[in-house]
MARVO-936397 format. One line per field, with one value per residue: y, x, z of N, C-alpha, C in turn. Coordinates in Angstrom, 3 decimals. Atoms other than C-alpha are relative to their C-alpha. Layout:
n_v = [Y; ...] .
n_u = [X; ...] .
n_w = [Z; ...] .
ca_v = [Y; ...] .
ca_u = [X; ...] .
ca_w = [Z; ...] .
c_v = [Y; ...] .
c_u = [X; ...] .
c_w = [Z; ...] .
***
This chain:
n_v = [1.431; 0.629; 0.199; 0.996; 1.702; 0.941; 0.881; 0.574; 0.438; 1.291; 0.060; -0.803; 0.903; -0.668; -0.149; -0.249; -1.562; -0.130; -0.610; 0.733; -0.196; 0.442; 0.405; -0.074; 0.276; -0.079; 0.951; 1.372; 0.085; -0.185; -1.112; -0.300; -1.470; 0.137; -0.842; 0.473; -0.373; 0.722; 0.430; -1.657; -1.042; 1.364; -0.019; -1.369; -0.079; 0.965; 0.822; 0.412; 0.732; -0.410; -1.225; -0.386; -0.309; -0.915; 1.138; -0.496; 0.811; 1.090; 0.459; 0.895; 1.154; 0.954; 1.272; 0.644; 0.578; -0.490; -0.665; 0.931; -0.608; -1.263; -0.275; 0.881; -1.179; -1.099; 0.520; 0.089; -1.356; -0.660; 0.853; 0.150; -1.247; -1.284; -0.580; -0.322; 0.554; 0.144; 1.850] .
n_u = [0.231; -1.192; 0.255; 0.955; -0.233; 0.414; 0.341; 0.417; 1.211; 0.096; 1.383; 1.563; 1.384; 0.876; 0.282; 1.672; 0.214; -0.638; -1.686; -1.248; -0.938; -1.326; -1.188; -1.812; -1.242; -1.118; -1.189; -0.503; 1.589; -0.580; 1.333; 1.126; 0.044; 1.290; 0.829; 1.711; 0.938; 1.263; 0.226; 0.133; -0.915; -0.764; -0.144; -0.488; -1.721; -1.081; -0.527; -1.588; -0.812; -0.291; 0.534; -1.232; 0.504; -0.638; 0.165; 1.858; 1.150; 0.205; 0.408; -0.699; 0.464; -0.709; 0.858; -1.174; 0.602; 0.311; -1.735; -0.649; 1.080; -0.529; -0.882; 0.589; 0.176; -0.982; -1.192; 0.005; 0.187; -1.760; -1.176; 0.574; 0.131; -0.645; 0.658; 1.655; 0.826; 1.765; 0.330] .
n_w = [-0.065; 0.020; 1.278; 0.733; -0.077; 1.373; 0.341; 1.014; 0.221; -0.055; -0.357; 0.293; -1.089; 0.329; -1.324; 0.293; 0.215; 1.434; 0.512; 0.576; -0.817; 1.069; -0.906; 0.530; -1.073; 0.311; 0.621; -1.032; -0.524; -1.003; 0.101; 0.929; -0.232; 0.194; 0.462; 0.496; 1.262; 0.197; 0.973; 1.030; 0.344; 0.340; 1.431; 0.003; -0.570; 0.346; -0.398; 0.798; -0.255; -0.968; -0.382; -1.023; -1.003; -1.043; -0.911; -0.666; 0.215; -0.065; -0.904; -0.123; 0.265; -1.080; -0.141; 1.221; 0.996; 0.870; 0.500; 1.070; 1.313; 0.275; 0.827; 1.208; 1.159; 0.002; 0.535; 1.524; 1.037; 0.576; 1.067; 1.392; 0.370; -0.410; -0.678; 0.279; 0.205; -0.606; -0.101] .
ca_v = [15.938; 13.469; 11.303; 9.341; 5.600; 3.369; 1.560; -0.928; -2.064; -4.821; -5.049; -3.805; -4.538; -3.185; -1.961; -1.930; 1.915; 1.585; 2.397; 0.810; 0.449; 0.453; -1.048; -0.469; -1.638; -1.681; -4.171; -6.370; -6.071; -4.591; -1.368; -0.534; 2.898; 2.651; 4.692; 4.938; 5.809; 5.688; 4.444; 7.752; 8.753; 5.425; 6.308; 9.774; 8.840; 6.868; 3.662; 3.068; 0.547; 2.331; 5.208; 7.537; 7.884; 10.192; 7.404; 9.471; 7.502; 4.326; 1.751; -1.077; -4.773; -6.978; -10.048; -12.174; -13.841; -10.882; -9.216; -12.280; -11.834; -7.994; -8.322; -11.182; -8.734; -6.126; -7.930; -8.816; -5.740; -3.998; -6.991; -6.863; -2.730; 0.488; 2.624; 4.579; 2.091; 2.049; -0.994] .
ca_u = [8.731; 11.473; 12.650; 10.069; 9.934; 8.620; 6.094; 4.598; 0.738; -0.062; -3.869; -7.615; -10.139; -13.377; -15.664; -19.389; -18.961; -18.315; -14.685; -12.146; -9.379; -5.562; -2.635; 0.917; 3.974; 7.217; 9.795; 10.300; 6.352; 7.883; 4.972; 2.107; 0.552; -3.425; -5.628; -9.414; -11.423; -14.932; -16.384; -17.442; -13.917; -11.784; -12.584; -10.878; -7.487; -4.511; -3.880; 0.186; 1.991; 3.521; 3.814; 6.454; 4.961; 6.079; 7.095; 4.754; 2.293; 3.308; 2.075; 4.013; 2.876; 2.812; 1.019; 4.098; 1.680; 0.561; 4.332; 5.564; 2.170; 3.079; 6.351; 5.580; 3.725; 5.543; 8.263; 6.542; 5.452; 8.542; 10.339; 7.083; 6.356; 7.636; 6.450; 3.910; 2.392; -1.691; -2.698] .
ca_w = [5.471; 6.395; 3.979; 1.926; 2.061; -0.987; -0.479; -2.664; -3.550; -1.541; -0.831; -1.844; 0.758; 0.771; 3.772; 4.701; 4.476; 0.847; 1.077; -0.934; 1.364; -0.863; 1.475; 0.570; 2.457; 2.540; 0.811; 4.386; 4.872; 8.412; 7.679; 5.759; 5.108; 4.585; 2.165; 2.136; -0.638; -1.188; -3.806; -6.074; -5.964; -6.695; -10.294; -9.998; -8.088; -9.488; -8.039; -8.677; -8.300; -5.522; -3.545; -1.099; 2.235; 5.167; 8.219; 10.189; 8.540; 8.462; 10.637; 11.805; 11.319; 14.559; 13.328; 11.319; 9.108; 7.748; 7.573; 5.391; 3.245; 2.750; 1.922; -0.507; -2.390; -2.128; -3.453; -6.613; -7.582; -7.382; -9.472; -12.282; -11.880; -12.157; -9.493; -11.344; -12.652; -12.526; -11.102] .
c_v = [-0.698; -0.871; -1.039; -1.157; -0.642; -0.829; -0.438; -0.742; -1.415; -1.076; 0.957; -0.488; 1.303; -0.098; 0.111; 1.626; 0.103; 0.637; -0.816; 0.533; -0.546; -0.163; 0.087; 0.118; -0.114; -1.138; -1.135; -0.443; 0.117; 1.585; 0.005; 1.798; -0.522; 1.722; -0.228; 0.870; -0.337; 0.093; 0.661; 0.406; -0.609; 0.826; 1.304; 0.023; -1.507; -1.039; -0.534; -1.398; 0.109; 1.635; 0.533; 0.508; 0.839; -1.234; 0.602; -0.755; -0.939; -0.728; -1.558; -1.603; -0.861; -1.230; -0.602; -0.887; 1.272; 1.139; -0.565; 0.192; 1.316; -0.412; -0.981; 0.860; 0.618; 0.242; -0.578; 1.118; 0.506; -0.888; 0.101; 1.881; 0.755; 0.742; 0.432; -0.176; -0.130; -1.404; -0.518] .
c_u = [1.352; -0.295; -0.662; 0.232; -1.145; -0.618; -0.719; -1.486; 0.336; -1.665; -0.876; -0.669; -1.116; -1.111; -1.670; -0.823; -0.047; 1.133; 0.643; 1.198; 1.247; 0.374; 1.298; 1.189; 1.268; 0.555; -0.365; -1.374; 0.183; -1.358; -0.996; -0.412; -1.411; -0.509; -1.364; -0.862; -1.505; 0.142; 0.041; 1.131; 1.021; 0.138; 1.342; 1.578; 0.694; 0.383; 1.435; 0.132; 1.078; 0.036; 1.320; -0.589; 1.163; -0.178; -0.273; -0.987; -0.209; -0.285; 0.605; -0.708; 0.022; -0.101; 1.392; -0.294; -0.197; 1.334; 0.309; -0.681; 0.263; 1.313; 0.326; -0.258; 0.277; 1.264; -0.327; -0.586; 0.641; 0.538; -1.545; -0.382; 0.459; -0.776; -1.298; -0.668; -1.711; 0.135; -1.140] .
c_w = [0.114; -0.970; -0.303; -0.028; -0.910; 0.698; -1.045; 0.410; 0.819; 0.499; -0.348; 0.698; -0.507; 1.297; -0.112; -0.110; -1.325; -0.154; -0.396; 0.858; -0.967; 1.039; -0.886; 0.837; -0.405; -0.257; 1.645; 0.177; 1.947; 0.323; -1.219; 0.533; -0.866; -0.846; -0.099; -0.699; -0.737; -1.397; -1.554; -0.306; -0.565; -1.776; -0.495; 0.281; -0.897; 0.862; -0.359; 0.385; 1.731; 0.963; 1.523; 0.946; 0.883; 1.160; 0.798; 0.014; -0.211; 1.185; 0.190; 0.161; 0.892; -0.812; -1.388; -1.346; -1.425; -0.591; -1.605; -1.384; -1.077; -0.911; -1.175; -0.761; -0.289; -0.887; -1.598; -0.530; -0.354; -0.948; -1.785; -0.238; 0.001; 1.129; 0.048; -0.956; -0.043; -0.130; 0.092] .
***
């Protein structure tokens, strides 16, 4: 794996599949890296605070609304959490 990149919690959506969708992006809100999790299993996995993705799997952000949004959040989690945090 090359090297890991931090991102941070910045969204829970939720789908008509019953998946809980986590979002977590990076500091500029420049990527995000998507997880989906149905419902049954949410209970089972750790939601952190954050998380070290492979930039393989991140996915880059066109839309500048939702950048600024991202790294908004992004930016207060890191300043109120430690990483592995449950959130």
């Amino acid at each position: 794996m090359t090297d890991a990149v931090r991102c941070w919690f910045v969204e829970r959506d939720y789908t008509d599949r019953d998946l809980i969708v986590l979002t977590y992006a990076t500091l500029d809100g420049e990527r995000s890296y998507r997880k989906e999790l149905s419902v049954t299993v949410i209970d089972r996995y750790d939601v952190t605070a954050a998380v070290d993705v492979d930039p393989d799997n991140l996915e880059h952000i066109d839309d500048p609304d939702r950048r600024e949004r991202y790294a908004t959040e992004a930016e207060r989690m890191a300043n109120s959490h430690d990483p592995d945090d449950e959130v």
